[in-house]
PDB file as gemmi writes it, atoms N, CA and C in Angstrom:
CRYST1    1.000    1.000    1.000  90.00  90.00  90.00 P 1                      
ATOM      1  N   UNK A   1     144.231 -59.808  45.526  1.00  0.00           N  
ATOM      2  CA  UNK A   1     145.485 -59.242  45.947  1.00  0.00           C  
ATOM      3  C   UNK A   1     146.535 -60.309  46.254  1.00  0.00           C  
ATOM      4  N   UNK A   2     146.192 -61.837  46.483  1.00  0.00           N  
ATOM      5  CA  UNK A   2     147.224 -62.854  46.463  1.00  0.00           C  
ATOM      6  C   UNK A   2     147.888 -62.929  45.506  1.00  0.00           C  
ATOM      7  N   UNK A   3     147.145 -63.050  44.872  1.00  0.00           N  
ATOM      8  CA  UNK A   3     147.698 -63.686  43.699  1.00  0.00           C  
ATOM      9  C   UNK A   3     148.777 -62.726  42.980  1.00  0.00           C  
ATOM     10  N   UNK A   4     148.607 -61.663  42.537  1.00  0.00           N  
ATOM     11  CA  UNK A   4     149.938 -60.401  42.614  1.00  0.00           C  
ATOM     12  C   UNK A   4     151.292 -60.605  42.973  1.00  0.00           C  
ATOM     13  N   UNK A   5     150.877 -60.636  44.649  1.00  0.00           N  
ATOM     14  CA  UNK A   5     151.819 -61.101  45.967  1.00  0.00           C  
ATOM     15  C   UNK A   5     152.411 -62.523  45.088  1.00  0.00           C  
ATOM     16  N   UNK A   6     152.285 -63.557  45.142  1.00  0.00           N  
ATOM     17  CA  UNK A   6     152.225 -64.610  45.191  1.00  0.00           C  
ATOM     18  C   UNK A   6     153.082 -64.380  43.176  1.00  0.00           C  
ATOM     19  N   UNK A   7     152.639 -63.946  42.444  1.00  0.00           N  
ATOM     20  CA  UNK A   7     153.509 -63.857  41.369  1.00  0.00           C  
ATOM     21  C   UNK A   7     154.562 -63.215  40.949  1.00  0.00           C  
ATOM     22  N   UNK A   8     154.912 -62.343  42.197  1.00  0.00           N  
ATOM     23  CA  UNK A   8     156.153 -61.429  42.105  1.00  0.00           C  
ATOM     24  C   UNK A   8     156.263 -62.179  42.665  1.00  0.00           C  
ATOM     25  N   UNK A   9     156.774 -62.722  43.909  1.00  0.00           N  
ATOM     26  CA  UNK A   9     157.677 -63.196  44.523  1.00  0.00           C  
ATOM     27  C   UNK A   9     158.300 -64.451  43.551  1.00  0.00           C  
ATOM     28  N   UNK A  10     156.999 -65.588  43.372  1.00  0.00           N  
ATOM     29  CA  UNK A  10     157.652 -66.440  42.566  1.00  0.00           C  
ATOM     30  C   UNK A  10     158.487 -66.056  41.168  1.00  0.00           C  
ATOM     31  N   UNK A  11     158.061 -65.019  40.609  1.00  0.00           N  
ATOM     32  CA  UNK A  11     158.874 -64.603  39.288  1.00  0.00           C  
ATOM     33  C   UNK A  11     160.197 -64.322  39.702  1.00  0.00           C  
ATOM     34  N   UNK A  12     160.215 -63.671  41.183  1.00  0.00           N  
ATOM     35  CA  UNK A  12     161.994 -63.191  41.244  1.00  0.00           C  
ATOM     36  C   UNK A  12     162.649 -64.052  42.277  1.00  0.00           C  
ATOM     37  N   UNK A  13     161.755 -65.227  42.097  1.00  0.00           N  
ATOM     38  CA  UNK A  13     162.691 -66.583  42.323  1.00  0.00           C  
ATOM     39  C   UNK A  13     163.123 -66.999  41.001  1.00  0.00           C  
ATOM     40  N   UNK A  14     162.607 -67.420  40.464  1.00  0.00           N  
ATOM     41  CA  UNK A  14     162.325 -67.425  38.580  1.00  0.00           C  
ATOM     42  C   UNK A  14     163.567 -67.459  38.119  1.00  0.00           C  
ATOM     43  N   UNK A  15     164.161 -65.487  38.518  1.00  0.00           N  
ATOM     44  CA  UNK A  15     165.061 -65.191  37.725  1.00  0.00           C  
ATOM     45  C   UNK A  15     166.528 -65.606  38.486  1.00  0.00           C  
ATOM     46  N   UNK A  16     166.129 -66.019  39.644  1.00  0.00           N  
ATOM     47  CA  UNK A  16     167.467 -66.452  40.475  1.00  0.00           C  
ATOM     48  C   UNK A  16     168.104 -67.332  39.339  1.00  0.00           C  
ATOM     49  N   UNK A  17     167.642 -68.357  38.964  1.00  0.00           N  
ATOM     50  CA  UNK A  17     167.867 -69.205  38.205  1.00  0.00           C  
ATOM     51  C   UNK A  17     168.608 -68.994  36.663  1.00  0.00           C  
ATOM     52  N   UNK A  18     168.608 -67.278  36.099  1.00  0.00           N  
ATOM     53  CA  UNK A  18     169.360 -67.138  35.269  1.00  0.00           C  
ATOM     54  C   UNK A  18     170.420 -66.492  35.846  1.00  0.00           C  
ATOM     55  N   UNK A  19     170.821 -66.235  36.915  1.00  0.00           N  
ATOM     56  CA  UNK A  19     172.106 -65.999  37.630  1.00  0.00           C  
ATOM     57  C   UNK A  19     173.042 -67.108  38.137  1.00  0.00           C  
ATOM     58  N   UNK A  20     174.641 -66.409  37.263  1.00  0.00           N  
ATOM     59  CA  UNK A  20     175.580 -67.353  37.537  1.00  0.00           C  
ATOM     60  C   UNK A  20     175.648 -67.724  39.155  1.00  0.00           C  
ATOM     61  N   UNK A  21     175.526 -66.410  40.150  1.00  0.00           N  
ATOM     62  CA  UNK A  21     176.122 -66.991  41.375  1.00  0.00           C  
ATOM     63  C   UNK A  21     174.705 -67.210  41.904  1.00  0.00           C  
ATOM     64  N   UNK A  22     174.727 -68.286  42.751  1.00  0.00           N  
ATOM     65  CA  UNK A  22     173.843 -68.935  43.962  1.00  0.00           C  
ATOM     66  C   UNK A  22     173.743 -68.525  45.065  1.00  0.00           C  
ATOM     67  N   UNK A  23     175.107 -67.760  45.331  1.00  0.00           N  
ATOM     68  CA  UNK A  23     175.053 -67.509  46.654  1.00  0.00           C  
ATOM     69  C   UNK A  23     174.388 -66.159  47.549  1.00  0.00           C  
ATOM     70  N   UNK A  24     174.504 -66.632  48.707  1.00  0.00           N  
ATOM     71  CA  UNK A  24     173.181 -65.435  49.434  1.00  0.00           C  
ATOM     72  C   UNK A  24     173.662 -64.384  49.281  1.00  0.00           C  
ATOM     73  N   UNK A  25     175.204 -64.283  49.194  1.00  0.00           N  
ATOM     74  CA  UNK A  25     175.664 -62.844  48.907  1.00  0.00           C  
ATOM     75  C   UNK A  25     174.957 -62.317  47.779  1.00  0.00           C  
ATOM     76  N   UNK A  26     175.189 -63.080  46.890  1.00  0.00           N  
ATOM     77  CA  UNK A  26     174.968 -62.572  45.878  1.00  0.00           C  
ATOM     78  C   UNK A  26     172.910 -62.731  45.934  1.00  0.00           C  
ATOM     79  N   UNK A  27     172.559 -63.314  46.017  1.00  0.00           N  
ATOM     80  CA  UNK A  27     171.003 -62.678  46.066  1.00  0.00           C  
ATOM     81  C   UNK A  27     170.473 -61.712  46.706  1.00  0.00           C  
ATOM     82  N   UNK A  28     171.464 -61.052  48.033  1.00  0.00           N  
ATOM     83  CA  UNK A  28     170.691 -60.140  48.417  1.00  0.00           C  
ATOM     84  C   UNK A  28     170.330 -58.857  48.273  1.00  0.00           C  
ATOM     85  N   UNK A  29     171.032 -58.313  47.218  1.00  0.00           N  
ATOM     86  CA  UNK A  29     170.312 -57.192  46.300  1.00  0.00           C  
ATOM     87  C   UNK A  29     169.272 -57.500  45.409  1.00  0.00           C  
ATOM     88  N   UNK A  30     169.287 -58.678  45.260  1.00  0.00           N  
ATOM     89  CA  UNK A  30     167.984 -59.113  44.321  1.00  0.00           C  
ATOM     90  C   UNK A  30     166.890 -59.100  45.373  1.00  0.00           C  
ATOM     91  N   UNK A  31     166.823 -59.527  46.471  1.00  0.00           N  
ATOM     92  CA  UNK A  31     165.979 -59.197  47.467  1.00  0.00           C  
ATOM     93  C   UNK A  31     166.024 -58.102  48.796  1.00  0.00           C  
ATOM     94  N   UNK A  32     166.794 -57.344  47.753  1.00  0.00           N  
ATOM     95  CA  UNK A  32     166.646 -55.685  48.567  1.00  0.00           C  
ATOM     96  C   UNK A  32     167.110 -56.156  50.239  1.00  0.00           C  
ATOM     97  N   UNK A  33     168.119 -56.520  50.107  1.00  0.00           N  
ATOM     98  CA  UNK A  33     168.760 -57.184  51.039  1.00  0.00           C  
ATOM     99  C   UNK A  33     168.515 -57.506  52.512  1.00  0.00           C  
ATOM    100  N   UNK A  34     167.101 -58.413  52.371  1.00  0.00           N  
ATOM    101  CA  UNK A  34     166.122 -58.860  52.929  1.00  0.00           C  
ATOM    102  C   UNK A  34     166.921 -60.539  53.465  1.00  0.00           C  
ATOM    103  N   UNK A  35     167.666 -60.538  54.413  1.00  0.00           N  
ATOM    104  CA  UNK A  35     168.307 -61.859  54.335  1.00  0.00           C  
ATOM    105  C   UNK A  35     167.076 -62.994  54.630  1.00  0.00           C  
ATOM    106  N   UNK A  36     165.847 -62.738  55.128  1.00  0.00           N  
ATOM    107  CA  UNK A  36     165.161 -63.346  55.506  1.00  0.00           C  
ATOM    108  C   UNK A  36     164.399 -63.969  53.931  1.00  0.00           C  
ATOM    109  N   UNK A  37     164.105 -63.076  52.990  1.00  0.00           N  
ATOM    110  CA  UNK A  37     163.525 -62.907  51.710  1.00  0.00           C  
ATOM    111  C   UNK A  37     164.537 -64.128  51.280  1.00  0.00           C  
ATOM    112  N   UNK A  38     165.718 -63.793  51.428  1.00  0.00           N  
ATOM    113  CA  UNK A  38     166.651 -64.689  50.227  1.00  0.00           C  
ATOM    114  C   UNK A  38     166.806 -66.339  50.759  1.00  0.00           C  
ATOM    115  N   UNK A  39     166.699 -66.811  52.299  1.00  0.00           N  
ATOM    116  CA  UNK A  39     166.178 -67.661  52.642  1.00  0.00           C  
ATOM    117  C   UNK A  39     165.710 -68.583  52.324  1.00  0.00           C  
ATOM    118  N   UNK A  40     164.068 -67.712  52.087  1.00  0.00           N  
ATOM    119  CA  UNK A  40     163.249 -68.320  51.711  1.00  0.00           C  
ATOM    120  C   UNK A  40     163.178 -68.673  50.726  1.00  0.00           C  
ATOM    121  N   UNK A  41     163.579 -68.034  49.387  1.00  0.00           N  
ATOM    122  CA  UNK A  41     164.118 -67.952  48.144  1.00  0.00           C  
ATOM    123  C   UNK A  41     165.063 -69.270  48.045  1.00  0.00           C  
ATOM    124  N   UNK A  42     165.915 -69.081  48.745  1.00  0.00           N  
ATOM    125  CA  UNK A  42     166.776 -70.427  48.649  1.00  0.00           C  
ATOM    126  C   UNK A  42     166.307 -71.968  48.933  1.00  0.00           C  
ATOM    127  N   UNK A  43     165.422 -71.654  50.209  1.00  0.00           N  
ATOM    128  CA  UNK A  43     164.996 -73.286  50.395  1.00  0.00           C  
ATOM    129  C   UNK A  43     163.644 -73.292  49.077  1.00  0.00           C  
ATOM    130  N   UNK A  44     162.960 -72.175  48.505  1.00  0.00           N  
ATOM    131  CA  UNK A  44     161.852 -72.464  47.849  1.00  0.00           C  
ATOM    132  C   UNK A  44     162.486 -73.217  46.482  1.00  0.00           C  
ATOM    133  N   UNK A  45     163.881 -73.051  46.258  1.00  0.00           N  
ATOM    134  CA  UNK A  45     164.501 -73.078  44.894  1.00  0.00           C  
ATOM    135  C   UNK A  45     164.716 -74.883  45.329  1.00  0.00           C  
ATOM    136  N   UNK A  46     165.199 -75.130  46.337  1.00  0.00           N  
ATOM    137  CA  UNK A  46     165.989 -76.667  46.826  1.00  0.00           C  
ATOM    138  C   UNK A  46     164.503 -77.218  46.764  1.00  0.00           C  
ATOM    139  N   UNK A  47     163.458 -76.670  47.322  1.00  0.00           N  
ATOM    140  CA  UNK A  47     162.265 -77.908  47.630  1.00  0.00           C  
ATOM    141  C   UNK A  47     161.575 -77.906  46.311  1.00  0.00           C  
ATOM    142  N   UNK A  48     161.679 -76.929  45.048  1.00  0.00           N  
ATOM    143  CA  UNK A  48     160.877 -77.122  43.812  1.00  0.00           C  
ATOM    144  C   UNK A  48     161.568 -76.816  42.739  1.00  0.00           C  
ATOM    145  N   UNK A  49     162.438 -76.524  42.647  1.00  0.00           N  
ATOM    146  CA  UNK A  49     163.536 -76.634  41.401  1.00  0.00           C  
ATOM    147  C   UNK A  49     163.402 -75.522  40.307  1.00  0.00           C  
ATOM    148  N   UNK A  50     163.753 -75.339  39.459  1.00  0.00           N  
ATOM    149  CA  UNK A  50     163.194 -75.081  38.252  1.00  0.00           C  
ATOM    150  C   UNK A  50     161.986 -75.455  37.807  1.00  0.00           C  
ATOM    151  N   UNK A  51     161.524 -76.629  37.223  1.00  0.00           N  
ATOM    152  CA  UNK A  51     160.676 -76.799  36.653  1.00  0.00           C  
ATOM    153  C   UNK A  51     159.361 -76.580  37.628  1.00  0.00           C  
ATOM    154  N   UNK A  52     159.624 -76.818  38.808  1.00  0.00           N  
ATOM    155  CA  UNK A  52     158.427 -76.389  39.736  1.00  0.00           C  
ATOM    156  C   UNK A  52     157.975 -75.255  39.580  1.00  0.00           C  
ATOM    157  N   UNK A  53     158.817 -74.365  39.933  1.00  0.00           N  
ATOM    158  CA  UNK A  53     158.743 -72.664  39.786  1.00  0.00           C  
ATOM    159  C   UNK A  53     157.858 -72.182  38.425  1.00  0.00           C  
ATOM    160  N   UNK A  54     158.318 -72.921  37.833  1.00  0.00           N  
ATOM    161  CA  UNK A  54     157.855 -72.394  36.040  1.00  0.00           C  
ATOM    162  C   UNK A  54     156.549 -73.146  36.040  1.00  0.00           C  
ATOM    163  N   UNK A  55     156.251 -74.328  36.898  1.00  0.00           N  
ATOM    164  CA  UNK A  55     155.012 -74.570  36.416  1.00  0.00           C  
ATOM    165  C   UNK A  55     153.746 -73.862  37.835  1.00  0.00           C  
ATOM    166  N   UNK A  56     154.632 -73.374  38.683  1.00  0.00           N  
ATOM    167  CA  UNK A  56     153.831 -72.266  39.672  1.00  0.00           C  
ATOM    168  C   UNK A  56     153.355 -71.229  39.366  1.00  0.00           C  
ATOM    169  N   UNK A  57     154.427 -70.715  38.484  1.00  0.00           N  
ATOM    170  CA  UNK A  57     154.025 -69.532  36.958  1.00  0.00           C  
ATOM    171  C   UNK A  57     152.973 -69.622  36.461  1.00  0.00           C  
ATOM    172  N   UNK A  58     152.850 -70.749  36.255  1.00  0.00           N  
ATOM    173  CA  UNK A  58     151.912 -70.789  34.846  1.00  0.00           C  
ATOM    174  C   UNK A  58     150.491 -70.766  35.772  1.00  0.00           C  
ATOM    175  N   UNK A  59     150.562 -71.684  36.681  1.00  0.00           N  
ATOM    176  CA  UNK A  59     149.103 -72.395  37.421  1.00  0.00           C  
ATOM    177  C   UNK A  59     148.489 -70.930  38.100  1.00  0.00           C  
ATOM    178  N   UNK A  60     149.708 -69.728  38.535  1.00  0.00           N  
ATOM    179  CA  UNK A  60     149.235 -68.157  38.960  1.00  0.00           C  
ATOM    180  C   UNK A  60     148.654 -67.656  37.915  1.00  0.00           C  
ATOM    181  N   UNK A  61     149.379 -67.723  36.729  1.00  0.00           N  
ATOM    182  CA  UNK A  61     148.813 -67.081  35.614  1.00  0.00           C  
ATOM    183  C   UNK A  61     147.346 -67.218  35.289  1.00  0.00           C  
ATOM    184  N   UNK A  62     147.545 -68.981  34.790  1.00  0.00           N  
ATOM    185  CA  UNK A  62     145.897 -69.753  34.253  1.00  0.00           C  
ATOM    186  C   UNK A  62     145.026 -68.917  36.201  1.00  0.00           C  
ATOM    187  N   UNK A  63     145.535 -69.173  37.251  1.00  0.00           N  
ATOM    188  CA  UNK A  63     143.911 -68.704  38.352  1.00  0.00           C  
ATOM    189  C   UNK A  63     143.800 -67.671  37.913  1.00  0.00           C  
ATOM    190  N   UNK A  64     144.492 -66.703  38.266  1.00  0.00           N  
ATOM    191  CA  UNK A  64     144.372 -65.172  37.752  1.00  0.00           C  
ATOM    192  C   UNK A  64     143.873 -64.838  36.753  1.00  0.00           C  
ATOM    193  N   UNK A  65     143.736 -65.248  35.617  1.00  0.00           N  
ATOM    194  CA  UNK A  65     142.829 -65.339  34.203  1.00  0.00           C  
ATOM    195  C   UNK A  65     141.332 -65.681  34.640  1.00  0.00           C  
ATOM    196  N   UNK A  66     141.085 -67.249  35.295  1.00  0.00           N  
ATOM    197  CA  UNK A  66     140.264 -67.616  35.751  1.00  0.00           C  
ATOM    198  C   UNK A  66     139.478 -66.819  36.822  1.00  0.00           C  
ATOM    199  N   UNK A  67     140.323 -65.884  37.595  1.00  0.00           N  
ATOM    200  CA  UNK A  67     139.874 -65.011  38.902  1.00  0.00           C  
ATOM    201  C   UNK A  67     138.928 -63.735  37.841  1.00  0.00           C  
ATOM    202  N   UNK A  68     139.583 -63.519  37.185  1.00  0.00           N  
ATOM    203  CA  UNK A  68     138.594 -62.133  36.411  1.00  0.00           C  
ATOM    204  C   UNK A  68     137.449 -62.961  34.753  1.00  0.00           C  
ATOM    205  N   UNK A  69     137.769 -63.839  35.060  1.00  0.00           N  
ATOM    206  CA  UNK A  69     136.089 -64.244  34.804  1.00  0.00           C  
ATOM    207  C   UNK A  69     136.380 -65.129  33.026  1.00  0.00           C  
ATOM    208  N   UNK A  70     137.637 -65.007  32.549  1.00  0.00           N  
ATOM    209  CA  UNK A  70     138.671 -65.636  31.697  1.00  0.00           C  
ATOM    210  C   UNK A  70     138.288 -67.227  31.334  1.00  0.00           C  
ATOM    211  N   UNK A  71     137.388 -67.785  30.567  1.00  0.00           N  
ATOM    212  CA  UNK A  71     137.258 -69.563  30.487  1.00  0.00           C  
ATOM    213  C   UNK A  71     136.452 -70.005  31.768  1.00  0.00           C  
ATOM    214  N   UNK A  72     135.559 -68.929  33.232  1.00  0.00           N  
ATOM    215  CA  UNK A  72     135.654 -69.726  34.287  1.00  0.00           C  
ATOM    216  C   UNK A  72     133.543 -69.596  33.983  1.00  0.00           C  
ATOM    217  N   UNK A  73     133.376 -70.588  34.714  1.00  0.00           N  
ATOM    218  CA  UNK A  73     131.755 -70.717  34.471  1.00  0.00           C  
ATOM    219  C   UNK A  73     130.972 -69.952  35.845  1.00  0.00           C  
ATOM    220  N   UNK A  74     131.744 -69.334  36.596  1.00  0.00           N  
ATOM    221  CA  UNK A  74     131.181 -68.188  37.490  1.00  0.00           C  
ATOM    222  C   UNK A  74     131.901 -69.278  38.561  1.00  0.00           C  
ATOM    223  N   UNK A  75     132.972 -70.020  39.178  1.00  0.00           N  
ATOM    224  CA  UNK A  75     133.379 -70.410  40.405  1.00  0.00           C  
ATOM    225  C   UNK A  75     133.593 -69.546  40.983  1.00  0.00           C  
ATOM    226  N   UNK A  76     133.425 -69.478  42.456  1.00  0.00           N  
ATOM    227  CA  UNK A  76     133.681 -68.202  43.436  1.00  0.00           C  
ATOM    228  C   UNK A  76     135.330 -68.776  43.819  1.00  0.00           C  
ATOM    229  N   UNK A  77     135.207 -67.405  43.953  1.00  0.00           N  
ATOM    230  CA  UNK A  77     137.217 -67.296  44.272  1.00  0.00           C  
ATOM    231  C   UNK A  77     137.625 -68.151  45.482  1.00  0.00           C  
ATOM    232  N   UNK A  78     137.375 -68.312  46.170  1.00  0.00           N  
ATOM    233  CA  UNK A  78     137.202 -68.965  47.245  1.00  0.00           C  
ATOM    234  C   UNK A  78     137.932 -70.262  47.074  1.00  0.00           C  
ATOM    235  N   UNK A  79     136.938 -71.056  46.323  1.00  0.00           N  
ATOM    236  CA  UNK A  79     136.886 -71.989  45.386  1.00  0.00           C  
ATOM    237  C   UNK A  79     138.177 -72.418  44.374  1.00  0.00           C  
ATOM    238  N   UNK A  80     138.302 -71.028  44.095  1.00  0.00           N  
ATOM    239  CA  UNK A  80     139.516 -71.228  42.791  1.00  0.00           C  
ATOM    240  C   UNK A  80     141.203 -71.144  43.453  1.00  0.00           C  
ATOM    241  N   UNK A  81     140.566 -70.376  44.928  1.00  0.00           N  
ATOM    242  CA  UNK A  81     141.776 -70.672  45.603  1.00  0.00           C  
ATOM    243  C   UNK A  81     142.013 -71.622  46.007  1.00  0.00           C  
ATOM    244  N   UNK A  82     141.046 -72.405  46.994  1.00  0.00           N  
ATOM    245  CA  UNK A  82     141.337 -73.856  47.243  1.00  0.00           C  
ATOM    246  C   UNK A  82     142.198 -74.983  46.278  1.00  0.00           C  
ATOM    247  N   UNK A  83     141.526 -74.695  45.015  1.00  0.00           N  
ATOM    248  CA  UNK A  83     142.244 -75.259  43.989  1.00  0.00           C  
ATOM    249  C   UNK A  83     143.571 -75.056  43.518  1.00  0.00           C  
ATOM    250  N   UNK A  84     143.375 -73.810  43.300  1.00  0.00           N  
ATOM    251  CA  UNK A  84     145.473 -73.390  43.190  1.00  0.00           C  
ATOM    252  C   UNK A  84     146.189 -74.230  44.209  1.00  0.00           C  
ATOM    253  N   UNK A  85     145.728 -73.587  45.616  1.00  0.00           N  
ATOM    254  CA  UNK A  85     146.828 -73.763  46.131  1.00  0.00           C  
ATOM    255  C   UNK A  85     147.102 -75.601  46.459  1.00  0.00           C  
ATOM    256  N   UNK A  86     145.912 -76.404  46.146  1.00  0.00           N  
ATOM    257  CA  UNK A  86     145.978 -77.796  45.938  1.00  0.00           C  
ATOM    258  C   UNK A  86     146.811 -78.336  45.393  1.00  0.00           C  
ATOM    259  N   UNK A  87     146.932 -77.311  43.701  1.00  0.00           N  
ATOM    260  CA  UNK A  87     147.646 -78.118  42.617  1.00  0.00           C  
ATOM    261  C   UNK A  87     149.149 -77.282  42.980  1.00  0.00           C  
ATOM    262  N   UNK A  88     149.134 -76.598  43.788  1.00  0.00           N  
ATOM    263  CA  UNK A  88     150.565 -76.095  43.647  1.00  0.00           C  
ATOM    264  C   UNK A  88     151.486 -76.871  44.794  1.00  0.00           C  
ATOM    265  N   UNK A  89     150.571 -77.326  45.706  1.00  0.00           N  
ATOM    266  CA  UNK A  89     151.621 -78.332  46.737  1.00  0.00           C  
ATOM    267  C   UNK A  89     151.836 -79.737  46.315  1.00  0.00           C  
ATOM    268  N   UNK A  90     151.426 -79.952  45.205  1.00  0.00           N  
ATOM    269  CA  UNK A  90     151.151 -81.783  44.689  1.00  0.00           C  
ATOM    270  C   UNK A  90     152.074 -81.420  44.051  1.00  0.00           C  
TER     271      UNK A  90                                                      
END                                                                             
């Protein structure tokens, strides 16, 4: 169930990034006008950029593949979380 959590949110940071305006005004219908949501959204965008985001994408995607049994040699989830969330703060 993290991982879900954890890929919506980052995806509709994602799309902040194909929007002309930046500003909180303007994000907070994108976050159901959650000023706290858009915040976070904002400093997550300043501390990892673009290319961060997109490669947070991918590293949710590849566990989540790996979580339902996808390329993985039986690691317990546990395990595969430790690892995500390793490679996602480096």
């Amino acid at each position: 169930m993290v991982l879900p959590a954890l890929y919506a949110s980052f995806s509709k940071i994602y799309t902040v990034f194909g929007m002309k305006d930046h500003s909180e005004a303007a994000l907070k219908p994108h976050f159901y006008f959650n000023s706290t949501a858009v915040k976070n959204a904002m400093e997550t965008i300043k501390n990892y950029g673009y290319d961060g985001i997109e490669r947070i994408l991918l590293r949710l995607h590849h566990y989540n593949l790996k979580g339902v049994g996808v390329g993985d040699t039986g690691t317990p989830d546990a395990s595969l979380m430790k690892e995500m969330v390793v490679k996602m703060i480096a």
